[in-house]
Biopython code that builds the backbone (N, CA, C, O; Angstrom):
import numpy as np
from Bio.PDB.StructureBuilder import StructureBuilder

atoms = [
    (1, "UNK", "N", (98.356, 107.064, 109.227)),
    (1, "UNK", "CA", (97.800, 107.124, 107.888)),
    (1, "UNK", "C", (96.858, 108.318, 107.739)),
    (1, "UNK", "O", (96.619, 108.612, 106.568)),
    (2, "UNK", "N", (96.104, 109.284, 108.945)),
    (2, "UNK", "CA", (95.210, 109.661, 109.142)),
    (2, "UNK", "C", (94.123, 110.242, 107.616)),
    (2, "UNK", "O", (94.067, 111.168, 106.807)),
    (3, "UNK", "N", (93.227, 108.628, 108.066)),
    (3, "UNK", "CA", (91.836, 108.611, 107.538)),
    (3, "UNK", "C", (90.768, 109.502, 107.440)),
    (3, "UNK", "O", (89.853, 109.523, 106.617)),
    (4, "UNK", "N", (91.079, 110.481, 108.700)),
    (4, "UNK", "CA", (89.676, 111.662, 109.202)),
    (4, "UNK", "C", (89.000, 110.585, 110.042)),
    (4, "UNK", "O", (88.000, 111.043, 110.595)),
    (5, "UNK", "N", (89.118, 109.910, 110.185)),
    (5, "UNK", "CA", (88.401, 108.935, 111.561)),
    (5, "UNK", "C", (88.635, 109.674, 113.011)),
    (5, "UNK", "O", (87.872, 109.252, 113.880)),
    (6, "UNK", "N", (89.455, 110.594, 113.389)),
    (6, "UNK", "CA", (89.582, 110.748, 114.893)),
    (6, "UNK", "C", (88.208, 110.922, 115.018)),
    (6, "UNK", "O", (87.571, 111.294, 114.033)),
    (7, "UNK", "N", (87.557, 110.672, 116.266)),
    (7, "UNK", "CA", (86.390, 110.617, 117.020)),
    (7, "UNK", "C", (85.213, 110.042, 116.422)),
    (7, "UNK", "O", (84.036, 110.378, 116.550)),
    (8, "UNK", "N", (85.758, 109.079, 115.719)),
    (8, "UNK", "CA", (84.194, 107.910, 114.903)),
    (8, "UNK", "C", (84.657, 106.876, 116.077)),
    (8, "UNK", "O", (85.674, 106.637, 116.727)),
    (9, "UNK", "N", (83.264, 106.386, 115.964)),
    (9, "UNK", "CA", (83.270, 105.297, 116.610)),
    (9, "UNK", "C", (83.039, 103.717, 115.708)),
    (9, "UNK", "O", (82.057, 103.751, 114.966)),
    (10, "UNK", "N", (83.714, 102.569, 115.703)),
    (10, "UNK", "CA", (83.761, 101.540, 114.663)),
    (10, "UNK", "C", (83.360, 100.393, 116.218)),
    (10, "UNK", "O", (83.743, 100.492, 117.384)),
    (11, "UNK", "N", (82.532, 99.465, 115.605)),
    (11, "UNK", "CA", (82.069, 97.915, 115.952)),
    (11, "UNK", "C", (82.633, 97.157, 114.775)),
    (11, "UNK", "O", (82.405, 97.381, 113.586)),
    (12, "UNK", "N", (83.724, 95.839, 115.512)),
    (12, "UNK", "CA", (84.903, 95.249, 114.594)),
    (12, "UNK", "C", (84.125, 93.487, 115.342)),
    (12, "UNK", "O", (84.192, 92.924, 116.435)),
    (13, "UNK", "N", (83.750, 93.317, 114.599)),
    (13, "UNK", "CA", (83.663, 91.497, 115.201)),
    (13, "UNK", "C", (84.354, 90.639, 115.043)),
    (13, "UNK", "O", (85.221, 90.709, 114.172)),
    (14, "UNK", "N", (84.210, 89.552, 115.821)),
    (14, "UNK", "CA", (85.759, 88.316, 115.990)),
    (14, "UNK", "C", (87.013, 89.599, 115.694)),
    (14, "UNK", "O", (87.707, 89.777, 114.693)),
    (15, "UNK", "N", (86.956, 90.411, 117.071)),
    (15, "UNK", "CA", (88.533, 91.366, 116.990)),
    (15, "UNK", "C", (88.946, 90.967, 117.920)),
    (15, "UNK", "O", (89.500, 91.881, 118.531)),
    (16, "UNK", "N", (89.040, 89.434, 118.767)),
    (16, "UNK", "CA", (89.945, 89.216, 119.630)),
    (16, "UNK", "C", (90.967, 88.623, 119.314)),
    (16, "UNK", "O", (91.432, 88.152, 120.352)),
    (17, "UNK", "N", (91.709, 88.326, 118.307)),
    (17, "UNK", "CA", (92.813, 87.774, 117.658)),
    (17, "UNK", "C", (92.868, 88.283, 116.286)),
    (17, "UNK", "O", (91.950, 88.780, 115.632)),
    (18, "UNK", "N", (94.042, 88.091, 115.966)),
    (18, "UNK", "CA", (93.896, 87.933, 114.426)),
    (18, "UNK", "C", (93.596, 89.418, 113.255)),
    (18, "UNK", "O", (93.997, 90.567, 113.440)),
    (19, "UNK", "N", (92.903, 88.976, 112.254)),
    (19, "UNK", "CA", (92.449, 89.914, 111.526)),
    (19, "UNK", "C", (91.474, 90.963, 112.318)),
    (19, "UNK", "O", (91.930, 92.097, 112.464)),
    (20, "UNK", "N", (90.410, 90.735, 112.748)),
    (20, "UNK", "CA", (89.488, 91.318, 113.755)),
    (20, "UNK", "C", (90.553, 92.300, 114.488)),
    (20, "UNK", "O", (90.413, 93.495, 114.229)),
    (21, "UNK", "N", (91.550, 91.956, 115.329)),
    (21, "UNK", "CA", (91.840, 92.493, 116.070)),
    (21, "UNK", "C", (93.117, 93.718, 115.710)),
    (21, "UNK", "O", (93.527, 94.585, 116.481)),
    (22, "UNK", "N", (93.489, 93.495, 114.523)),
    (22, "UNK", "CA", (94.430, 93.904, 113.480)),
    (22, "UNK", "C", (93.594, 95.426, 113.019)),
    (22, "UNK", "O", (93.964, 96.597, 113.103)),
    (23, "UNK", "N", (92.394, 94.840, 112.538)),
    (23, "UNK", "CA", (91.286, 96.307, 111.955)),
    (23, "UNK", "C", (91.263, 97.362, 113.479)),
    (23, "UNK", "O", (91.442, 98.580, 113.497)),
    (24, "UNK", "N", (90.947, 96.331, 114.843)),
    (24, "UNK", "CA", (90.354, 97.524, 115.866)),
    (24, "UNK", "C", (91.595, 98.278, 115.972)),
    (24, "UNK", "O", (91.464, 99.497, 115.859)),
    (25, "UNK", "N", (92.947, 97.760, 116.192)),
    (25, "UNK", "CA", (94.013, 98.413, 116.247)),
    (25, "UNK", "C", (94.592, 99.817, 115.680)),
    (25, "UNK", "O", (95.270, 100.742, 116.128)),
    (26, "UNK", "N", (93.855, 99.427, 114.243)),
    (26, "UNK", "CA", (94.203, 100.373, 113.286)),
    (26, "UNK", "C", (93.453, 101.387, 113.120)),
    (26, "UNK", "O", (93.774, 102.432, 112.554)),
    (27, "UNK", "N", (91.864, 100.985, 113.866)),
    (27, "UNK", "CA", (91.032, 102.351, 113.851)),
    (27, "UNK", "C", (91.362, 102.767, 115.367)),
    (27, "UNK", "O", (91.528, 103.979, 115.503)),
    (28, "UNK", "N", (91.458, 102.186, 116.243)),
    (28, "UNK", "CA", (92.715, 102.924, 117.527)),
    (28, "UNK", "C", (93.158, 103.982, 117.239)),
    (28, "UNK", "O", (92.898, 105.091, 117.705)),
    (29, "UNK", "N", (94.200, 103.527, 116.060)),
    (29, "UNK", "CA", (95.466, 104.503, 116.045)),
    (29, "UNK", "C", (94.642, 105.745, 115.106)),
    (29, "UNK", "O", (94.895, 106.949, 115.140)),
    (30, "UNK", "N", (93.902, 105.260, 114.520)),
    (30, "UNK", "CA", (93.165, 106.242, 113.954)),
    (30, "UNK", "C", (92.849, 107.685, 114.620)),
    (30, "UNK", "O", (92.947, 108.847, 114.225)),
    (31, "UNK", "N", (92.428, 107.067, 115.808)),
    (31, "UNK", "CA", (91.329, 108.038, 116.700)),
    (31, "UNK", "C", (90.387, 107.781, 117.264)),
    (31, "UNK", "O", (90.041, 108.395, 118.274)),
    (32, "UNK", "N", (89.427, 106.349, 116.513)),
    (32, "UNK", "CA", (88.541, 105.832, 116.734)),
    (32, "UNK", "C", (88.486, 105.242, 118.135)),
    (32, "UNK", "O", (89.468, 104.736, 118.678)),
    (33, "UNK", "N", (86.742, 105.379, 118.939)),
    (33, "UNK", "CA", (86.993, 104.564, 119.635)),
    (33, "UNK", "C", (86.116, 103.074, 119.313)),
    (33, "UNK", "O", (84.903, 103.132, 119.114)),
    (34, "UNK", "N", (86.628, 102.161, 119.293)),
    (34, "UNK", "CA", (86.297, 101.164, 119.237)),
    (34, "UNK", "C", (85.180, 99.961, 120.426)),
    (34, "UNK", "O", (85.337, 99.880, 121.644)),
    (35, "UNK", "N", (84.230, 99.253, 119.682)),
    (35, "UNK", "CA", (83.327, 98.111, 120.541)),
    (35, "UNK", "C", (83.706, 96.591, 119.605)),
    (35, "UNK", "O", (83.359, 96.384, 118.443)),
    (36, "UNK", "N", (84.396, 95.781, 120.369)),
    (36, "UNK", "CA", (84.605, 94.480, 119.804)),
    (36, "UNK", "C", (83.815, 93.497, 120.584)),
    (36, "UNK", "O", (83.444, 93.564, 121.756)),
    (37, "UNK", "N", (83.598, 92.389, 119.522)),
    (37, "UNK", "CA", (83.300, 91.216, 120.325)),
    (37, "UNK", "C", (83.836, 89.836, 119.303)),
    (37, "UNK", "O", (84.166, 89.780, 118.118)),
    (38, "UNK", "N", (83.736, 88.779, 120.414)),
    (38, "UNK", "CA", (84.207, 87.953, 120.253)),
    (38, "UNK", "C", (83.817, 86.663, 120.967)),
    (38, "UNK", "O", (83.667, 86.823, 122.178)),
    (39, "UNK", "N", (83.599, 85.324, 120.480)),
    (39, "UNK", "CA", (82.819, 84.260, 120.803)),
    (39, "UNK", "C", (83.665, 83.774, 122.370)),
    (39, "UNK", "O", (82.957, 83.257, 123.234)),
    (40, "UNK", "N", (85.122, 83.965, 122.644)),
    (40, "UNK", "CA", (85.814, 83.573, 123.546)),
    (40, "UNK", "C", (86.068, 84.604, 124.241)),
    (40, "UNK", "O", (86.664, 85.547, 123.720)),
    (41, "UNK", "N", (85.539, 84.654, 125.999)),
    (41, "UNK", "CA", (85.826, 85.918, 126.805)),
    (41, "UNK", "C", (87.210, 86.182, 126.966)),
    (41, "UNK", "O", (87.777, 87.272, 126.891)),
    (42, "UNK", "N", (87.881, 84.619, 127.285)),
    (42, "UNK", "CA", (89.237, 85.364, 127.490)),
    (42, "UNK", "C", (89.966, 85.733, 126.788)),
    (42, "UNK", "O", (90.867, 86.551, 126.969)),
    (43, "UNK", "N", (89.610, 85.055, 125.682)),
    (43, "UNK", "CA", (90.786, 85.781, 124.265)),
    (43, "UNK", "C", (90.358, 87.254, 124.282)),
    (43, "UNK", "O", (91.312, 88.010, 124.100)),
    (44, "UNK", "N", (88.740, 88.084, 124.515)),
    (44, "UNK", "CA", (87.930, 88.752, 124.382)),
    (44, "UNK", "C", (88.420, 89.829, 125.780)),
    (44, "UNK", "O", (88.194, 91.036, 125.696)),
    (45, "UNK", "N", (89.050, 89.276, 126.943)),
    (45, "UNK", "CA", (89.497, 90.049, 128.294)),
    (45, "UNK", "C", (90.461, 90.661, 127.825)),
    (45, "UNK", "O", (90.461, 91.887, 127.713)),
    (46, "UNK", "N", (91.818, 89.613, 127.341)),
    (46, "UNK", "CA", (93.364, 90.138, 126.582)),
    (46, "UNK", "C", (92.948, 91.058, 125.609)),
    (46, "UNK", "O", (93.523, 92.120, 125.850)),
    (47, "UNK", "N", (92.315, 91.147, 124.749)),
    (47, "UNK", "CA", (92.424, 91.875, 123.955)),
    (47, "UNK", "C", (91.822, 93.282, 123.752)),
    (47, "UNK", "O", (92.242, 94.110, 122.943)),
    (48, "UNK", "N", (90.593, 93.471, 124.751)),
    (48, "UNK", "CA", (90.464, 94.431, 125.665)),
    (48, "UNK", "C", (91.746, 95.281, 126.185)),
    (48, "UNK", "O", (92.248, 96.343, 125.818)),
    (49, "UNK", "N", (91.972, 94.587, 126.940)),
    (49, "UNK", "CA", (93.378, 95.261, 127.945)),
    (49, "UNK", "C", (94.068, 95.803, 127.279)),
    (49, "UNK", "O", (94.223, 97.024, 127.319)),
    (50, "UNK", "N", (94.882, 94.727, 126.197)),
    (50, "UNK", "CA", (95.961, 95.546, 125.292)),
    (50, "UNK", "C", (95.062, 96.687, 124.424)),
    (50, "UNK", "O", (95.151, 97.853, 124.810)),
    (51, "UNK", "N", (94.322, 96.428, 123.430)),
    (51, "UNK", "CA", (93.637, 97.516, 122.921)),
    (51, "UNK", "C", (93.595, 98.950, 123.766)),
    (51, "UNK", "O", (93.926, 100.047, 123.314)),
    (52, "UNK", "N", (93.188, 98.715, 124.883)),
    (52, "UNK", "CA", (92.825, 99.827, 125.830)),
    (52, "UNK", "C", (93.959, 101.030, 125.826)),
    (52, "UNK", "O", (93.778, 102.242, 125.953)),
    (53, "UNK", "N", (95.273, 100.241, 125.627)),
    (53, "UNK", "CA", (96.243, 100.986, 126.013)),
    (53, "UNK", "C", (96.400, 101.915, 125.208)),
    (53, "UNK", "O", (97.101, 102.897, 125.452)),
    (54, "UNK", "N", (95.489, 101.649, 123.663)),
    (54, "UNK", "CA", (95.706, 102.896, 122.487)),
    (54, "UNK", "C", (94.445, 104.018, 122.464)),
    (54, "UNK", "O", (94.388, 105.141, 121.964)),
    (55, "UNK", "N", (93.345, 103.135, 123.309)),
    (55, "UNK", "CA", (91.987, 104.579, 123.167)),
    (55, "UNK", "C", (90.965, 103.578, 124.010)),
    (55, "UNK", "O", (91.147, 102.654, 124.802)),
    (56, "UNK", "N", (89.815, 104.220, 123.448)),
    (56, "UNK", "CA", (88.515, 103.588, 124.166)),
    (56, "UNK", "C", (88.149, 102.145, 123.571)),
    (56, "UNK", "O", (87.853, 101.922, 122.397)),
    (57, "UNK", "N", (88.208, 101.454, 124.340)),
    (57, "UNK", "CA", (87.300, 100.222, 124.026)),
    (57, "UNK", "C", (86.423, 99.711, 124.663)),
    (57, "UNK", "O", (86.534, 99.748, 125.889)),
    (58, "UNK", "N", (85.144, 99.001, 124.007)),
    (58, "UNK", "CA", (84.270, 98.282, 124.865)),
    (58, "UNK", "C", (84.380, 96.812, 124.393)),
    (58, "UNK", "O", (84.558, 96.522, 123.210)),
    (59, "UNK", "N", (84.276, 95.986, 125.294)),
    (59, "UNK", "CA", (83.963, 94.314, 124.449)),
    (59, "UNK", "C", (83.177, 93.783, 125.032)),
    (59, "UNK", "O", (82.861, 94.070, 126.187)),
    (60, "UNK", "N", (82.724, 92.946, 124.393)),
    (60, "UNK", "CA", (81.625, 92.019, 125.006)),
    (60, "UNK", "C", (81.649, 90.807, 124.462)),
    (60, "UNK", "O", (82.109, 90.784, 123.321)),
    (61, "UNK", "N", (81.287, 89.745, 124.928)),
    (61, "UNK", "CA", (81.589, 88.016, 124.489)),
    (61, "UNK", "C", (80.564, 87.913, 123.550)),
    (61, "UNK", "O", (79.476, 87.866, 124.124)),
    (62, "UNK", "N", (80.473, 87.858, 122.308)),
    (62, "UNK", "CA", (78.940, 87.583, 121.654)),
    (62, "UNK", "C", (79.483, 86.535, 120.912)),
    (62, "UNK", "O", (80.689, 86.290, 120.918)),
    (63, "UNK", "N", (78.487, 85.768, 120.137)),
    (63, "UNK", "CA", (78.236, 84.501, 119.424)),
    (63, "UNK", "C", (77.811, 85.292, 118.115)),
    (63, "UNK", "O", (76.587, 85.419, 118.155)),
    (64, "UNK", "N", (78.460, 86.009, 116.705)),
    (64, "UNK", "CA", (77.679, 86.755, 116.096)),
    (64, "UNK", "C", (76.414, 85.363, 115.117)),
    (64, "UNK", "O", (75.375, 85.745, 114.578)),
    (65, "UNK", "N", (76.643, 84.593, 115.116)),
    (65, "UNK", "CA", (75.721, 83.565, 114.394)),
    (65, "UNK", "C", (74.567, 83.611, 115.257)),
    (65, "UNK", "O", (73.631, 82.927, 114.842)),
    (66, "UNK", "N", (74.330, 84.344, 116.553)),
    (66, "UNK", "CA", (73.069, 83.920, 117.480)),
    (66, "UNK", "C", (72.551, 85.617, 117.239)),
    (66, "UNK", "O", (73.012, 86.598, 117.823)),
    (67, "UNK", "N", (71.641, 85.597, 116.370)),
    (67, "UNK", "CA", (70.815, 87.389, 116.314)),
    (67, "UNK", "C", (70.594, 87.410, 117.498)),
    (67, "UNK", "O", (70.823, 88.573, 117.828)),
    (68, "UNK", "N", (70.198, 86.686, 118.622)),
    (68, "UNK", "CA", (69.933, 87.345, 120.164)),
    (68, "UNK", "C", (71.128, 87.841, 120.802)),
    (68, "UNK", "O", (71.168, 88.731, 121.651)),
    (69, "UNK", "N", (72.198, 87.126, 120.276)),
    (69, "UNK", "CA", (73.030, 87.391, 120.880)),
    (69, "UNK", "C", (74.209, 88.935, 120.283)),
    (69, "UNK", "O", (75.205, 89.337, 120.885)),
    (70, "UNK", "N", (73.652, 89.474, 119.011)),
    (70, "UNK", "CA", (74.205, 90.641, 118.034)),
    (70, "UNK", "C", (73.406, 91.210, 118.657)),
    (70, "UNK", "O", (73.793, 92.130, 119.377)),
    (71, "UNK", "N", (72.334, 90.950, 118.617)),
    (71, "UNK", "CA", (71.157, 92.608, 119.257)),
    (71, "UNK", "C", (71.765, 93.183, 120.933)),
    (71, "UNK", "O", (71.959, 94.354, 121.257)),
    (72, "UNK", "N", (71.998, 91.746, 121.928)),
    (72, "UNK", "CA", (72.416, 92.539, 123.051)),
    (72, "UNK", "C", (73.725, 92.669, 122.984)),
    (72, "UNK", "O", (74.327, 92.997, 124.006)),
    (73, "UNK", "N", (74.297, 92.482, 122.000)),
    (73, "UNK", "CA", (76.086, 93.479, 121.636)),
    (73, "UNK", "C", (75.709, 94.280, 121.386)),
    (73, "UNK", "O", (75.684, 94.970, 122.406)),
    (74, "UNK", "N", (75.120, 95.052, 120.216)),
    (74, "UNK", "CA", (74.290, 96.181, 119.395)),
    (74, "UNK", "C", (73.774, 97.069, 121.062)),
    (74, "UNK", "O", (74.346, 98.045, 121.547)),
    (75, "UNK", "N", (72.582, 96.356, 121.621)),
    (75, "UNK", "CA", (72.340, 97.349, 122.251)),
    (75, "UNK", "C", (73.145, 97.995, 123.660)),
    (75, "UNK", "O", (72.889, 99.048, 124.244)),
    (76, "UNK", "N", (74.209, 96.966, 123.976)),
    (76, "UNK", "CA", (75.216, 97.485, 125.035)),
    (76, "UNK", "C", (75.888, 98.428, 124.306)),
    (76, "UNK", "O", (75.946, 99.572, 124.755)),
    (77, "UNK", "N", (76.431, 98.144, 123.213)),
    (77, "UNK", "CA", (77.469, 99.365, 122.432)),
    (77, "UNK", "C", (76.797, 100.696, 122.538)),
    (77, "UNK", "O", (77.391, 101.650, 123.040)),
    (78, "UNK", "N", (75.452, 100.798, 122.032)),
    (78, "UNK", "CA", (74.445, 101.915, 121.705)),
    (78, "UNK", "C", (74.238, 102.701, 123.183)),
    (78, "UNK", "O", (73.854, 103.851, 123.397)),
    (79, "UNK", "N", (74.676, 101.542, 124.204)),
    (79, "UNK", "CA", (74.706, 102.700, 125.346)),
    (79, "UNK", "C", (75.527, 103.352, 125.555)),
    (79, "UNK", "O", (75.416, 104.321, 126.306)),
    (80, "UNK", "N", (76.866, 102.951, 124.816)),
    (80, "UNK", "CA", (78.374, 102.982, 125.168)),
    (80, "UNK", "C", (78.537, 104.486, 124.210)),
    (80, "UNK", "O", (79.018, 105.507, 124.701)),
    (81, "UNK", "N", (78.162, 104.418, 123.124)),
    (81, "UNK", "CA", (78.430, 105.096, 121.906)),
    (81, "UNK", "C", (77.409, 105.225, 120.977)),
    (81, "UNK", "O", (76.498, 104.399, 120.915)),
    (82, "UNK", "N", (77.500, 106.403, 120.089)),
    (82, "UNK", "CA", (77.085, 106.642, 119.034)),
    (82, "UNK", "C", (77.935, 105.811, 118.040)),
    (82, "UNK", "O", (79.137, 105.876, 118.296)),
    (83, "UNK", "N", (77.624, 105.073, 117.009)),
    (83, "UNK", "CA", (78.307, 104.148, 116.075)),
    (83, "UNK", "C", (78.470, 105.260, 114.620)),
    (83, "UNK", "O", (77.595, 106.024, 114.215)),
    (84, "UNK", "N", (79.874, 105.058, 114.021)),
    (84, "UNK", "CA", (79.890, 105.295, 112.911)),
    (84, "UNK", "C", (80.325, 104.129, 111.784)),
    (84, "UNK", "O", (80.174, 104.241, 110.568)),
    (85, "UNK", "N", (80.831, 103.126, 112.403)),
    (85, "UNK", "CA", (81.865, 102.579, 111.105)),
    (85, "UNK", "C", (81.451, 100.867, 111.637)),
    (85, "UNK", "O", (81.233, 100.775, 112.845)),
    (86, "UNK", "N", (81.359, 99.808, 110.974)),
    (86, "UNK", "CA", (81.020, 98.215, 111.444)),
    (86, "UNK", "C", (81.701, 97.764, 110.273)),
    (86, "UNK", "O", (81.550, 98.036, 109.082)),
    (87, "UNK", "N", (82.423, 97.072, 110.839)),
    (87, "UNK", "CA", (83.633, 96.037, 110.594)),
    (87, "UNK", "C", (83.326, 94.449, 111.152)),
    (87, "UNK", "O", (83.581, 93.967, 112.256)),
    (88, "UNK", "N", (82.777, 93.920, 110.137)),
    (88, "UNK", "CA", (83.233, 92.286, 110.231)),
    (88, "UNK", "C", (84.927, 91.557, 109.497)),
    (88, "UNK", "O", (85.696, 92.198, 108.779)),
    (89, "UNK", "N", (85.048, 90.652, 109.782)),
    (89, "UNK", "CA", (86.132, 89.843, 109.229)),
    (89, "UNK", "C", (86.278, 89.281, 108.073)),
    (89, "UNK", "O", (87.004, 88.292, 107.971)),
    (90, "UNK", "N", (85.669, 89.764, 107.077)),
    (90, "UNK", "CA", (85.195, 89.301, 105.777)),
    (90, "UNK", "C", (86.762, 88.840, 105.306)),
    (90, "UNK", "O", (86.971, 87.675, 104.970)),
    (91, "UNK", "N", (87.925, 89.932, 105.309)),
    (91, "UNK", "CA", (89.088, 89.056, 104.791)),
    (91, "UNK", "C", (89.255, 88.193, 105.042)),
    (91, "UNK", "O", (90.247, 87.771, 104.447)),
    (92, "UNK", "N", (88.697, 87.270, 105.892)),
    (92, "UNK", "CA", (89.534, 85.889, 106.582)),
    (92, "UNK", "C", (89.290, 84.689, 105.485)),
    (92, "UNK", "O", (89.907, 83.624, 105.487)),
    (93, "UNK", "N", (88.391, 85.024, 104.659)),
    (93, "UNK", "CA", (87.424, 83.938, 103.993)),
    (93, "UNK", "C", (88.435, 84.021, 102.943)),
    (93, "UNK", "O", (88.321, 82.986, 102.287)),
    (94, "UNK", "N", (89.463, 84.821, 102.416)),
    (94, "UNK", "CA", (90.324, 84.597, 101.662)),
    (94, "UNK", "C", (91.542, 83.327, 101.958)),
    (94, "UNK", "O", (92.014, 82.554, 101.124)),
    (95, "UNK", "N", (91.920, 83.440, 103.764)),
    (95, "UNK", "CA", (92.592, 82.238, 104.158)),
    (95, "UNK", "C", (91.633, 80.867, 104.501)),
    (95, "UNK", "O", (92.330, 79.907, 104.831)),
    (96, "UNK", "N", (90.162, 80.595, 104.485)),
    (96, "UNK", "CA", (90.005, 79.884, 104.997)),
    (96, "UNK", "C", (90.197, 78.806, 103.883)),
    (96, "UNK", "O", (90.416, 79.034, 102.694)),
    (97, "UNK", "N", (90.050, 77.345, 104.614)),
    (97, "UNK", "CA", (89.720, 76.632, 103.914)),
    (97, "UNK", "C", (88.294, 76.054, 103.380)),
    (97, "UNK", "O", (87.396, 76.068, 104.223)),
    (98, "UNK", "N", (87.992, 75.584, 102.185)),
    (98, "UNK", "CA", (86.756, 75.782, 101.418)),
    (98, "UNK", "C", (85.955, 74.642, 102.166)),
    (98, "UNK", "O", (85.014, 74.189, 101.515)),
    (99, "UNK", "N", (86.144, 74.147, 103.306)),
    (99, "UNK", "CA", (85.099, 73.375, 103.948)),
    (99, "UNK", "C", (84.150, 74.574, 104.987)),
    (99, "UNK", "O", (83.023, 74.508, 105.476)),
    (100, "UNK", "N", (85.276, 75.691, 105.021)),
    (100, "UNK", "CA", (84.414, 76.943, 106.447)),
    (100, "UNK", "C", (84.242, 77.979, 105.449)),
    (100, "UNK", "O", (84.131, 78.919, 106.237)),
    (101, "UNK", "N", (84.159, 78.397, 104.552)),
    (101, "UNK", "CA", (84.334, 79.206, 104.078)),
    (101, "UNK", "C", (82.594, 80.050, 104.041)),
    (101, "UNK", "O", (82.231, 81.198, 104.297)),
    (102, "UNK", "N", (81.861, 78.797, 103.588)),
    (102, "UNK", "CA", (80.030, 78.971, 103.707)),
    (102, "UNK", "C", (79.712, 79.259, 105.138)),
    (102, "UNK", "O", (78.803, 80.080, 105.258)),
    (103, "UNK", "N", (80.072, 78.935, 105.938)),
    (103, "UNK", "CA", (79.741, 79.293, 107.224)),
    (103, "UNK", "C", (80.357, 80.902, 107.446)),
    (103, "UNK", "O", (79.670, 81.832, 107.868)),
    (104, "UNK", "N", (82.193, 81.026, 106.960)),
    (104, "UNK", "CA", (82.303, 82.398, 107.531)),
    (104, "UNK", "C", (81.096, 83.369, 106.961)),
    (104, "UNK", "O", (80.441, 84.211, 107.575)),
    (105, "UNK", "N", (81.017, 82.920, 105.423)),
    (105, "UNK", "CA", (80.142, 83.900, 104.399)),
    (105, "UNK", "C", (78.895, 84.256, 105.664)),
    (105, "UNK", "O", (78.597, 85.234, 106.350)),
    (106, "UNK", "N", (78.479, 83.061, 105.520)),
    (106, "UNK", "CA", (76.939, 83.602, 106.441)),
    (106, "UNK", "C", (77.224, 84.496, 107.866)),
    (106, "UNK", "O", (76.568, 85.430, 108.327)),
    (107, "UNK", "N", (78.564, 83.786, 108.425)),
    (107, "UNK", "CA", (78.604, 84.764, 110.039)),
    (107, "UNK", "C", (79.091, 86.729, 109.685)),
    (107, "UNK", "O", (78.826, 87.780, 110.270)),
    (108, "UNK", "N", (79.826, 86.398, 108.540)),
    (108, "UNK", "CA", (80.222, 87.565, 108.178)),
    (108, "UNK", "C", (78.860, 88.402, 107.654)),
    (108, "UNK", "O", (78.727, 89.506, 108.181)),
    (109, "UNK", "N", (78.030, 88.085, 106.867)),
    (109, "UNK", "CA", (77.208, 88.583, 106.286)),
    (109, "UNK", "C", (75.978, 89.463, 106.893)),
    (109, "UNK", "O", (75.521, 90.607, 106.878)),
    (110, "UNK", "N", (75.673, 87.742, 107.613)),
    (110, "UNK", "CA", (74.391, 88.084, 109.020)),
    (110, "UNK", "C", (75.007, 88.989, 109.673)),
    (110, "UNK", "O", (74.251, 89.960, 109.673)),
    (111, "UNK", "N", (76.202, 89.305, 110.385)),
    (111, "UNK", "CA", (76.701, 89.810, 111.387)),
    (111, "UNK", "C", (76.112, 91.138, 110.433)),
    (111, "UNK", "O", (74.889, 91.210, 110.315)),
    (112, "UNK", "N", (76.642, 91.790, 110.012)),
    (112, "UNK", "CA", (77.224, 93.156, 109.380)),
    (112, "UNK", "C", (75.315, 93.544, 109.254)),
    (112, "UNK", "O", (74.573, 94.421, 109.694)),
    (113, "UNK", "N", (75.199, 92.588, 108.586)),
    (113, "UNK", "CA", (73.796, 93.053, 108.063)),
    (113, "UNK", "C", (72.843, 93.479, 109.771)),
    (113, "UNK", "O", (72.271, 94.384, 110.379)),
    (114, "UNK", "N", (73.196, 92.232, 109.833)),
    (114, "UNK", "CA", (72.504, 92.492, 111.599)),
    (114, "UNK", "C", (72.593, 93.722, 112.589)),
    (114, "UNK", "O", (71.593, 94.243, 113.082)),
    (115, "UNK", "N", (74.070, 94.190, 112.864)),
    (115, "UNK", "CA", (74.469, 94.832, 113.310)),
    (115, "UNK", "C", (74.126, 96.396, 112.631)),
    (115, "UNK", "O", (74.192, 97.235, 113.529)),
    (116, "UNK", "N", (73.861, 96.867, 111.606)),
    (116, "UNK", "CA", (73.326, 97.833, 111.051)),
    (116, "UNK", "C", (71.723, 97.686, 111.557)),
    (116, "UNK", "O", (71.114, 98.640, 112.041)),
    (117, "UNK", "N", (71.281, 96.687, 111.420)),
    (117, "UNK", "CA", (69.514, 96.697, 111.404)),
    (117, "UNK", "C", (68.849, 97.102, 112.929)),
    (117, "UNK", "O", (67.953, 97.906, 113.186)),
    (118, "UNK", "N", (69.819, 96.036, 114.025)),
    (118, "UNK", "CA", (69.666, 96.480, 115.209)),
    (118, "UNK", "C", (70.838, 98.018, 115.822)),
    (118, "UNK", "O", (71.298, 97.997, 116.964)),
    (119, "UNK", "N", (71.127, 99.157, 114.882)),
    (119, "UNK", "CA", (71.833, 100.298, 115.609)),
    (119, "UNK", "C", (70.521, 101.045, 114.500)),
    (119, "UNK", "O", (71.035, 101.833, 113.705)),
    (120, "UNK", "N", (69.803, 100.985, 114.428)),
    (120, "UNK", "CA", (68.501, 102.103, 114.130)),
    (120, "UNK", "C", (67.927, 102.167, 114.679)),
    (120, "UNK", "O", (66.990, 102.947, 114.504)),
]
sb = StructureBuilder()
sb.init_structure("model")
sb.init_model(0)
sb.init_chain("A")
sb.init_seg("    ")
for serial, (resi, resn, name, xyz) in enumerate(atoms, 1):
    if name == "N":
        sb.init_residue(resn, " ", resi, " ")
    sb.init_atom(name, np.array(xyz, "f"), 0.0, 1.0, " ", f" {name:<3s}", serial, name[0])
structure = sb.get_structure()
C-alpha cells in the first residue's frame, strides 16, 4: 500500500491474535518496526515468532487495564525504540457484544491514552 511508514516505529496492543495482530502485520509490511503486547504469553510467544519473520518485533505480556503494568511495556519498548505510531484495538468494540463493550471502551481508551503519557 506504501503509507511512508518504512522506518516508524508503531506499539499495537492485544496484537496477539486477531485484529491487534492483523494492524502489527500490516505496519510490518509497511516497514515498520513493531512492539506488541498482549495479556496471554503464549498466544504473545506465537505471535512474536510469526511476526518476526516480516521485520522487527518486540513483545511483552502486559495486562493493558493494570497502568503498572502499560508503564513497564512503555518503558521496555522506549529501550527498544524510538516510538512513532500507538495502535490499540478500538475496532473490536464494533464486534463485541454490548455486555463487554464498556470494559473494551475503557481498556482501549486507558491503554492509548496511557501509553502516550508514559513515552514522554
Amino acid at each position: 500500500m506504501q503509507l511512508g511508514l518504512h522506518g516508524k516505529v508503531a506499539v499495537v496492543t492485544g496484537a496477539s491474535r486477531g485484529i491487534g495482530k492483523a494492524v502489527a502485520q500490516a505496519l510490518l509490511e509497511e516497514g515498520c518496526a513493531v512492539a506488541i503486547c498482549s495479556r496471554n504469553p503464549l498466544q504473545l510467544d506465537v505471535a512474536v515468532a510469526e511476526l518476526s519473520k516480516k521485520g522487527r518485533v518486540f513483545g511483552a505480556p502486559t495486562d493493558v487495564t493494570d497502568e503498572n503494568g502499560v508503564k513497564r511495556f512503555i518503558d521496555a519498548v522506549l529501550k527498544e525504540f524510538i516510538v512513532s505510531i500507538f495502535s490499540s484495538t478500538t475496532p473490536a468494540l464494533i464486534c463485541a457484544a454490548p455486555s463487554r463493550r464498556q470494559r473494551l471502551i475503557f481498556s482501549n481508551v486507558n491503554c492509548a491514552t496511557r501509553c502516550l503519557d508514559f513515552s514522554r
